[in-house]
C-alpha positions in Angstrom: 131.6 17.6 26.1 131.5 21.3 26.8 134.6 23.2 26.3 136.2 23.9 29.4 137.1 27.8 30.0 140.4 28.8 31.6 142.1 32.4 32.1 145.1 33.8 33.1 146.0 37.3 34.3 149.3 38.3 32.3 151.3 39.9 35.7 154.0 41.6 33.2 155.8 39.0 31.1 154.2 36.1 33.0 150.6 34.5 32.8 149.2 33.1 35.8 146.4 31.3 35.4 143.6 31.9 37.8 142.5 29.4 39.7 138.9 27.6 40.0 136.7 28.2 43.3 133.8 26.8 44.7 130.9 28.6 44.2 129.3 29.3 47.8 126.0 27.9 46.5 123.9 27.0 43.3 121.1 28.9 45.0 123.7 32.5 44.3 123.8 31.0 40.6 119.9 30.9 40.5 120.1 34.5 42.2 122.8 35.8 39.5 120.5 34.3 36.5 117.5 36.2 38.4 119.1 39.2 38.0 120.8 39.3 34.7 119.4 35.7 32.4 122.0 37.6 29.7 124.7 35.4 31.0 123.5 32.6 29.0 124.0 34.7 26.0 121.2 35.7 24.7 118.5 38.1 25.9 116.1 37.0 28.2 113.5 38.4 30.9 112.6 36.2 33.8 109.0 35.5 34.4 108.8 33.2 37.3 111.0 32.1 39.7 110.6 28.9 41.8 107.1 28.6 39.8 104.5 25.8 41.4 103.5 23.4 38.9 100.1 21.5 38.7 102.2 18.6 40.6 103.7 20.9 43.3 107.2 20.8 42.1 108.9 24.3 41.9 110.6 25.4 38.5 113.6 27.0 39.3 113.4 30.0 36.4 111.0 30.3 33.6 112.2 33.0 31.2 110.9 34.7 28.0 112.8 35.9 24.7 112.1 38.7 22.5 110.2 36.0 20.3 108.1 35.5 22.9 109.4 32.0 23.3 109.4 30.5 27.0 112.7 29.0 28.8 112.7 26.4 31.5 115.9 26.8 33.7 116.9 24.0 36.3 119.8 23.7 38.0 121.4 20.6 38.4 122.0 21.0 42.6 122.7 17.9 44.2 120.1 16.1 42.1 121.2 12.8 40.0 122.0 13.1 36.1 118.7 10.9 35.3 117.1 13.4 37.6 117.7 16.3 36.7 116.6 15.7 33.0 113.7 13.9 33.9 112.6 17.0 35.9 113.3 19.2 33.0 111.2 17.0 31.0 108.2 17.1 33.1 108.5 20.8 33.0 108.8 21.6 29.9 105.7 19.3 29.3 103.6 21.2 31.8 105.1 24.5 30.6 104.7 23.5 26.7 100.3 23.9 27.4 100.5 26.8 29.3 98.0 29.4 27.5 99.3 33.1 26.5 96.9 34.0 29.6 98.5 31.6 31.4 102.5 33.2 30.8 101.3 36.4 31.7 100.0 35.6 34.6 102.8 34.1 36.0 104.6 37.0 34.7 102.5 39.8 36.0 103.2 37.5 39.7 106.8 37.5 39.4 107.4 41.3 37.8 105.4 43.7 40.0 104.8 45.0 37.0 102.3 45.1 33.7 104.1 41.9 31.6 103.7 43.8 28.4 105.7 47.2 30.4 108.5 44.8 31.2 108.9 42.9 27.6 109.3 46.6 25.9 111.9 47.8 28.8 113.8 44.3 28.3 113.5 43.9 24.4 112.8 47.5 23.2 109.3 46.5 21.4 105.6 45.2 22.6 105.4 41.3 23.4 104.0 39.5 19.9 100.9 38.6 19.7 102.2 34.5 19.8 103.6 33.5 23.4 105.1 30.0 24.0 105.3 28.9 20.2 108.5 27.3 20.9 110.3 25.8 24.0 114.1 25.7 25.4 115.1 23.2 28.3 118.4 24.6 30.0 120.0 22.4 32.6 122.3 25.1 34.4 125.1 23.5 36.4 128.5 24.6 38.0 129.6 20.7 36.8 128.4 18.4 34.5 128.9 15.0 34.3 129.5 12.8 31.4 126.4 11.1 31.9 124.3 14.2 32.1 126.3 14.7 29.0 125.4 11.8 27.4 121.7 12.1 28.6 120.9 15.5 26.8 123.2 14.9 23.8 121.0 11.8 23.1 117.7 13.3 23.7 119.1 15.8 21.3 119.4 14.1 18.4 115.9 13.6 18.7 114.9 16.8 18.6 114.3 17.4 22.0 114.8 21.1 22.7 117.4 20.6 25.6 120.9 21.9 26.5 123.1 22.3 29.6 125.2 25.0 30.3 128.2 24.8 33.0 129.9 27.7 34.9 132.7 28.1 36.5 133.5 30.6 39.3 137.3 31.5 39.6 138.5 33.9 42.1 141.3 36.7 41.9 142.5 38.1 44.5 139.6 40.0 45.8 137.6 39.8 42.4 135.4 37.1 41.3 134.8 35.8 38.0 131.9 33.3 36.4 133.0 31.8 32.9 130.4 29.9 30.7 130.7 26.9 28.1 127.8 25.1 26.5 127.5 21.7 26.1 126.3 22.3 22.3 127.4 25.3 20.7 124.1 26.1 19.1 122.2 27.2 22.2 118.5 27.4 20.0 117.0 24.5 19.9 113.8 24.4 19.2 110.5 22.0 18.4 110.5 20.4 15.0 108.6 23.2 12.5 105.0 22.6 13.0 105.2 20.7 16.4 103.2 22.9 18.0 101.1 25.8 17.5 101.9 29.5 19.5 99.3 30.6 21.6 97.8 33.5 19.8 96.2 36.7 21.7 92.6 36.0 21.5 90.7 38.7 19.4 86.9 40.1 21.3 85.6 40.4 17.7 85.5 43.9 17.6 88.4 46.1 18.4 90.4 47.5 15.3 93.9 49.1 15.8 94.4 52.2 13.3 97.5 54.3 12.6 96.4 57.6 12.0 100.2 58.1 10.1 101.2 60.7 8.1 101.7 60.9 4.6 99.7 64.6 4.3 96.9 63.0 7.1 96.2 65.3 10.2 94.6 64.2 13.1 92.7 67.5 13.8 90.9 66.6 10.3 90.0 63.1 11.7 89.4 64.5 15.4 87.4 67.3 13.8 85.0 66.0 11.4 84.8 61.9 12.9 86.7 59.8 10.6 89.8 57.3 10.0 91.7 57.1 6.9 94.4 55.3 5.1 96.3 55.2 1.8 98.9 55.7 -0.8 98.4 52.7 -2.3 96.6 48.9 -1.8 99.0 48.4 1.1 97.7 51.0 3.4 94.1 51.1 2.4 93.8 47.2 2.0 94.0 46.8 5.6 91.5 49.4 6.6 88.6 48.1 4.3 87.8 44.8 6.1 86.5 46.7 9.2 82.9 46.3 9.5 80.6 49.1 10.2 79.6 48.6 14.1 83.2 47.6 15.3 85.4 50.1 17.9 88.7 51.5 16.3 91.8 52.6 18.7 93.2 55.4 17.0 97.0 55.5 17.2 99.4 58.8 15.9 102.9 57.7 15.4 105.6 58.9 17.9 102.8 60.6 19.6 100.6 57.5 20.8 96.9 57.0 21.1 94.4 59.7 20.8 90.7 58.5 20.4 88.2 55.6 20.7 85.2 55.6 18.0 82.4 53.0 16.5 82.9 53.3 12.5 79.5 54.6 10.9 80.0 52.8 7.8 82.3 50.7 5.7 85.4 52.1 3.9 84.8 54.4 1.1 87.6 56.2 -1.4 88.1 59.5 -0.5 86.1 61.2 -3.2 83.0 59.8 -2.8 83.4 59.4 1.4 80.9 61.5 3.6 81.3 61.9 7.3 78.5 62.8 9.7 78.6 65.8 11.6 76.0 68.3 13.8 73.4 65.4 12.8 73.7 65.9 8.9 75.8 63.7 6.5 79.1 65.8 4.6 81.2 65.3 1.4 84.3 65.2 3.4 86.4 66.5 -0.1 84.3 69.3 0.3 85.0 70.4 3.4 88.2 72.5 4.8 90.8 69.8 5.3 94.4 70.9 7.1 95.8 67.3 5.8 95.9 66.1 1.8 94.2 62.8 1.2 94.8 62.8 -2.8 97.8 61.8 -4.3 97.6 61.5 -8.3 100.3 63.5 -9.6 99.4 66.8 -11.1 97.2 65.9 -14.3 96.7 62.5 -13.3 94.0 61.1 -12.5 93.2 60.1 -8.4 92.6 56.4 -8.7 91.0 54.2 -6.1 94.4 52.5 -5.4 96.5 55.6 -4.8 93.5 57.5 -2.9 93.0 57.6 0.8 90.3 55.4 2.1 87.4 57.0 4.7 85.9 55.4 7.4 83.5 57.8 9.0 83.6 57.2 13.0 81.5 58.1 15.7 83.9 59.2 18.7 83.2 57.3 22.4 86.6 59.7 23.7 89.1 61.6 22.1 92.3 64.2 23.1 94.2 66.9 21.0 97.3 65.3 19.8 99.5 67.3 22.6 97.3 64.8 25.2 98.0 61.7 23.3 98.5 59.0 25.8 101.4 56.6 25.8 103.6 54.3 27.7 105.6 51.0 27.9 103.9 47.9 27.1 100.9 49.4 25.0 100.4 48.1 21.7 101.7 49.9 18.4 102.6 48.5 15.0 103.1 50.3 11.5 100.4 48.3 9.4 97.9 51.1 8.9 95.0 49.1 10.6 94.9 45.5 12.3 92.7 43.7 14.8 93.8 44.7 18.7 94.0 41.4 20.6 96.8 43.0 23.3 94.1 42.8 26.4 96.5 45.3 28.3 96.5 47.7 25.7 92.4 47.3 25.5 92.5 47.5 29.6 94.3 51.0 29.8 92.7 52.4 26.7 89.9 51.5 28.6 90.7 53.4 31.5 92.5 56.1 30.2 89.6 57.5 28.1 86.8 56.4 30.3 85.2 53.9 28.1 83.0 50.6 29.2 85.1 47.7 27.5 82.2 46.7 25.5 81.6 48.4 22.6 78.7 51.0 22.6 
């Protein structure tokens, strides 16, 4: 059973223990998880709130951690113990299907704002590219019963990914106080591993996500004379060689944000040998005048194709300077020096930022 919570105010030499309240109504519990789902104790943003199923039943809070795991949170209201779990049940088995479309369109309902601008304000960092992997049934309450007790304890030890939570609300003169125990100390439960498969971003088969780092590269170079590169070792360079020649690359500058749009002209090619086509004619890009350093042998040895920076010349759709770079919440960004872009509302305001059709040219 869940550890019950008491406190006393120390008046001097003498503790007086502050007495439980009724809470004016479950409903301002549902309203105080709205507002801040952290008193469960663990971050979480709400999605939805009162969200319709298929079989027109409302779910009282669906909620998203920085995994990008969702949570089902009922309260127990005035409903039986064999109820209440049964309705969790059903709607965690409704909300266990829903598609990563699915999530943030409930989301984008619920927020008033872009789902991927919220997740970064709430958890510091874009949502991953897996939604709804994993799945936590919380029956909230302000009592629990032994046999809601015994109910979700059993299911439990089948692996089902329930728990209940119980607050108290005390009162203190004129201040108010809510105190929390669970009915299992180890609030994350999740599916068995391998249960079920995360619904992964869908990738349109030709987007490409570069970091146009540092590491002696400048952007005026790649802004100047059409190209993306990446290297220092198999690392960087491994990742921009799978990108075919046809595909659209998204060009990203770290701490600045994203500054141009382009079809690559050809495949990857080590720096020495890489040419780049400019004013209609193709160019030896080592023998052109470069602000940035794309070698990096040591002096007197020799510039091998695993330390050298990789070329892929690019054909630019849009660009901007890097003082124009365009950023802001929610938009996609990662440190691998190239990966496929399968964030559609990172692909939606490139989109519109740079004046691009959303179809590769």
């Amino acid at each position: 059973m869940p550890v019950e919570m008491r406190i006393w105010r120390i008046d001097g030499e003498q503790p007086r223990r502050l007495t439980a309240a009724v809470l004016p109504s479950e409903r301002a519990l549902e309203d105080f998880l709205d507002q801040d789902p952290s008193l469960l104790g663990s971050p979480l943003l709400v999605i939805g709130r009162q969200v319709r199923t298929p079989h027109n039943k409302l779910i009282d809070l669906l909620a998203i951690d920085a995994d990008g795991n969702l949570h089902v949170l009922e309260l127990k209201r005035d409903k039986t113990p064999r109820e209440v779990v049964a309705q969790a049940l059903d709607y965690g088995s409704w909300v266990s299907t829903l598609t990563r479309d699915e999530v943030i369109g409930i989301a984008n309902d619920h927020l008033g704002q872009p789902f991927e601008a919220a997740f970064e304000e709430a958890f510091g960092e874009i949502p991953p590219d897996e939604l709804n992997a994993e799945l936590q049934l919380t029956i909230v309450a302000t009592n629990l019963d032994s046999s809601s007790e015994r109910i979700v304890t059993y299911l439990r030890e089948f692996g089902v990914p329930v728990n209940a939570v119980f607050f108290s609300y005390l009162e203190d003169e004129d201040r108010r106080y809510l105190a929390r125990s669970w009915l299992v100390d180890d609030q994350a439960v999740s599916m068995a591993p391998g249960s079920k498969k995360g619904k992964r971003a869908q990738w349109n088969g030709q987007d490409w996500y570069v970091n146009f780092g540092s590491h002696g590269r400048e952007w005026s170079d790649g802004l100047g004379f059409g190209f993306v590169s990446a290297g220092g070792g198999p690392a960087f360079s491994g990742k921009l060689r799978p990108i075919p020649t046809g595909d659209r690359v998204n060009v990203y500058v770290p701490g600045s944000g994203y500054v141009g749009i382009g079809i690559t002209l050809t495949e990857a090619q080590p720096f020495r040998v890489a040419q780049v086509h400019r004013d209609g004619q193709w160019l030896q890009l080592a023998d052109q005048d470069l602000a940035g350093s794309y070698q990096h042998a040591a002096p007197g040895k020799e510039e091998t194709d695993d330390i050298t920076d990789w070329v892929i010349p690019v054909r630019w759709l849009a660009t901007v300077p890097l003082n124009e770079a365009f950023k802001e919440a929610g938009l996609f960004s990662n440190p691998n020096a190239a990966c496929k872009l399968r964030q559609q509302f990172t692909l939606e305001r490139l989109a519109e930022q740079f004046g691009i059709d959303s179809e590769a040219e």
